[in-house]
C-alpha positions as CSV (number, residue, x, y, z in Angstrom):
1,X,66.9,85.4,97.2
2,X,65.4,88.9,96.9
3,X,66.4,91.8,95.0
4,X,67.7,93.5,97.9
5,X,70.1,90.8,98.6
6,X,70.9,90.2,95.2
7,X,72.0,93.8,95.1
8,X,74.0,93.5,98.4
9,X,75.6,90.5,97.2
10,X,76.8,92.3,93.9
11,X,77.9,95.3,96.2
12,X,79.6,93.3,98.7
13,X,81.6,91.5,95.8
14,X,82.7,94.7,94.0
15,X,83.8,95.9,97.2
16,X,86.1,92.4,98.0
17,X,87.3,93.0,94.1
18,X,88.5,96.5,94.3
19,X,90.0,95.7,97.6
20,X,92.0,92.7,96.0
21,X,92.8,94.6,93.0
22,X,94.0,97.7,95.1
23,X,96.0,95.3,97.4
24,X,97.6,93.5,94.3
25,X,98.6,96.7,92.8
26,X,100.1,98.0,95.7
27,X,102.1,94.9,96.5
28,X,103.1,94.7,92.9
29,X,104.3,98.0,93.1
30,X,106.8,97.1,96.1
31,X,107.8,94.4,94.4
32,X,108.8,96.2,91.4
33,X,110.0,98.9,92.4
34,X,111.0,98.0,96.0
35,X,114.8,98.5,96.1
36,X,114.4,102.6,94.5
37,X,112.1,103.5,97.2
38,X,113.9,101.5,99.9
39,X,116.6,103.3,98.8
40,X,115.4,106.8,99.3
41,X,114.1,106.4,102.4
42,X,117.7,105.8,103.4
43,X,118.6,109.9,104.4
44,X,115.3,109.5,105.8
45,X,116.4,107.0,108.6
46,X,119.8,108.4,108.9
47,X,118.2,111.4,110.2
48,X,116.2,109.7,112.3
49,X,118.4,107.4,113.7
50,X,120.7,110.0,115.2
51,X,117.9,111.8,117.0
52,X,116.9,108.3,118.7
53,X,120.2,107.8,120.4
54,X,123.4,109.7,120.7
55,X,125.9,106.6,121.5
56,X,126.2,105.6,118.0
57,X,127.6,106.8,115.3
58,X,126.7,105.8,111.9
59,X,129.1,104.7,109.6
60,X,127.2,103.2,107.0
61,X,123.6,102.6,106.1
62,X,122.5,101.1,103.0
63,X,120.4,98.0,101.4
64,X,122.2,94.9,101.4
65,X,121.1,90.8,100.6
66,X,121.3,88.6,103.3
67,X,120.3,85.1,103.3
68,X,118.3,85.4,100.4
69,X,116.4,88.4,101.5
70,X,116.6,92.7,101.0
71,X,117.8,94.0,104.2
72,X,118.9,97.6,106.0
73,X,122.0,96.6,106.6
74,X,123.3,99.4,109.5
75,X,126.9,99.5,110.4
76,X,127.7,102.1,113.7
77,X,130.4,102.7,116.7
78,X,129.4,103.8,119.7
79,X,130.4,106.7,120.5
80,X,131.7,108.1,123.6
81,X,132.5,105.4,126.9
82,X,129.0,104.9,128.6
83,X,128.5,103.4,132.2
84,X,125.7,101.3,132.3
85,X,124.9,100.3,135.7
86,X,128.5,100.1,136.6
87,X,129.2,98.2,133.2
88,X,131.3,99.8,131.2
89,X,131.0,100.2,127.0
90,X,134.2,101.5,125.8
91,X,134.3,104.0,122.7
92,X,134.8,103.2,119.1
93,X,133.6,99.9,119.6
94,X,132.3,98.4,116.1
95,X,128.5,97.1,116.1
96,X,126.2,96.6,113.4
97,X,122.4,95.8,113.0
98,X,119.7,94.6,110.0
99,X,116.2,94.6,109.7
100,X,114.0,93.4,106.7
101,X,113.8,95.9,103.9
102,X,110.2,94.7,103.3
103,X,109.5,96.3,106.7
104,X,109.7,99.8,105.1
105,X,107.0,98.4,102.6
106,X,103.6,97.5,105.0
107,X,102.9,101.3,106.3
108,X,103.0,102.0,102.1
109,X,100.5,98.8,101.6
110,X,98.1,99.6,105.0
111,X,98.3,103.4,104.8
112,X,97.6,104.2,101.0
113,X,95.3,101.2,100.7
114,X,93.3,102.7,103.4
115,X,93.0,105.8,102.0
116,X,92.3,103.9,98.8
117,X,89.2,101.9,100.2
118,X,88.1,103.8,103.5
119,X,83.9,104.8,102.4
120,X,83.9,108.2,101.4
121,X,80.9,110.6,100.0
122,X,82.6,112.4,97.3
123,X,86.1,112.2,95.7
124,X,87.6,115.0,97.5
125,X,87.4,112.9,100.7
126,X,89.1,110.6,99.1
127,X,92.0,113.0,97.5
128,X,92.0,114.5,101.0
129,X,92.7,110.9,102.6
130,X,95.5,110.1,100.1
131,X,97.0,113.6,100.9
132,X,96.6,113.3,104.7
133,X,98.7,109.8,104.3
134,X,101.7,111.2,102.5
135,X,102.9,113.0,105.7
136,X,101.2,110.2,108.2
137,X,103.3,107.9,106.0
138,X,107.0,109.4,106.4
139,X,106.7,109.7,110.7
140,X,105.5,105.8,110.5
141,X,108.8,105.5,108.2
142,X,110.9,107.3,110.8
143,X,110.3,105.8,113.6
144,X,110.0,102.2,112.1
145,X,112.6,101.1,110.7
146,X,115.2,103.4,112.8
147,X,114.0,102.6,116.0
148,X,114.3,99.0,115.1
149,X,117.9,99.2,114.1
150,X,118.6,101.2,117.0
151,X,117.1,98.7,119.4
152,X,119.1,96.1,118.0
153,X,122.6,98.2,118.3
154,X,121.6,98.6,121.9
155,X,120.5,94.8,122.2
156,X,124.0,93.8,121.2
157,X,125.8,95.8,123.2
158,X,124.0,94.8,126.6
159,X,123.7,91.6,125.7
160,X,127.7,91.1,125.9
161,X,128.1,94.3,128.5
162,X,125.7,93.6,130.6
163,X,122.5,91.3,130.1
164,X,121.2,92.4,133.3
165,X,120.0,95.9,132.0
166,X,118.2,94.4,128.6
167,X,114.5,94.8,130.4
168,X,115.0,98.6,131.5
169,X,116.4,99.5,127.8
170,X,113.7,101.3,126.0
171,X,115.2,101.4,122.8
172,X,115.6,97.1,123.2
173,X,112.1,97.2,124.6
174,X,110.6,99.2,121.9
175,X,112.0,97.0,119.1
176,X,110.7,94.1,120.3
177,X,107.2,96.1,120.5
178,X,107.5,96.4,117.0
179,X,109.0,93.3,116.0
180,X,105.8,91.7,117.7
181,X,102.6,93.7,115.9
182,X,103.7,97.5,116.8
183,X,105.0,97.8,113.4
184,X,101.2,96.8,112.3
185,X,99.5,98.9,115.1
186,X,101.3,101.6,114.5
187,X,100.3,101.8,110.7
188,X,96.6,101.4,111.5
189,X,96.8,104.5,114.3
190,X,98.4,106.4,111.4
191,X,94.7,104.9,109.1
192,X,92.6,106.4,112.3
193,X,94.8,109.8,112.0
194,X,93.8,110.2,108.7
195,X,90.5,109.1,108.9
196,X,89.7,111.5,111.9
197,X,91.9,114.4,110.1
198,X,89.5,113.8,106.6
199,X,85.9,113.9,108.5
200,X,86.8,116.9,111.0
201,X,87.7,118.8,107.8
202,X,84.9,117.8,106.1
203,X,82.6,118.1,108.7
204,X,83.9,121.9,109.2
205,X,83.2,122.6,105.2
């Protein structure tokens, strides 16, 4: 093997061992201190939440276990009688949704390990990347885990008021997009954001 390969080799494996170390950090971080930042994202969704949909109203929001496992655990009434394709949903009715806690988590471990790892040429890229994520970070957060728990308020209540109307629900639709890798696709458009965001201003300087 020549030296040039040699010297790949070594650079290739430094590369794979900051990248595991970064990745172990960050997981070991959520794991730590998982349910403190889980919980103060919680005014975070509530916000949210009510600028999604205006038939529910949210009685309580908070992290819960269930089955073993950290959870949102969102309790709502709907608000206001709705006529859905001559189905009625009466008001005040009681309806509640969950969704994994570690959900919240992966935009933290994709996002700021990106702007950990991405290749940059001096270390004010890199600060710039890491500042660019911060606020990348929060609108993945808020639409997330909200729309999820929103999607499945709304899946409830046309399952048993009428199933017929489940395919035209965005919100229904829209959780099942990221139940089914929007959650991770939406993270990695938030990486290219901040990618193109770092080189335009860098290539402006």
């Amino acid at each position: 093997m020549g030296a040039v390969a040699i010297a790949r080799t070594k650079t290739l494996a430094r590369r794979v061992a900051v990248a595991a170390a970064v990745w172990l950090g960050l997981t070991s971080a959520v794991w730590t201190w998982g349910d403190p930042l889980a919980g103060t994202l919680i005014p975070l969704y509530r916000w949210s939440f009510t600028q999604l949909t205006p038939h529910y109203q949210i009685r309580s929001l908070r992290v819960e276990q269930a089955s073993g496992e950290r959870v949102f655990a969102l309790r709502a009434r709907t608000t206001g009688a709705r006529n859905i394709a001559g189905h009625s949903v009466p008001d005040g009715t009681e309806v509640s949704s969950v969704t994994l806690a570690g959900h919240a988590f992966q935009p933290v471990i994709v996002l700021i390990g990106a702007a950990m790892l991405w290749p940059v040429r001096a270390r004010a890229e890199r600060i710039s990347m890491v500042l660019f994520a911060l606020p990348l970070l929060i609108l993945v957060e808020m639409i997330d885990v909200p729309l999820v728990l929103a999607g499945a308020l709304e899946d409830v209540v046309l399952f048993n008021v009428a199933p017929d109307q489940l395919s035209a629900s965005l919100l229904v639709q829209a959780m099942n997009y990221m139940n089914n890798g929007g959650r991770l696709a939406l993270s990695l458009v938030a990486v290219g954001l901040m990618v193109a965001a770092t080189r335009r201003l860098f290539v402006r300087r």
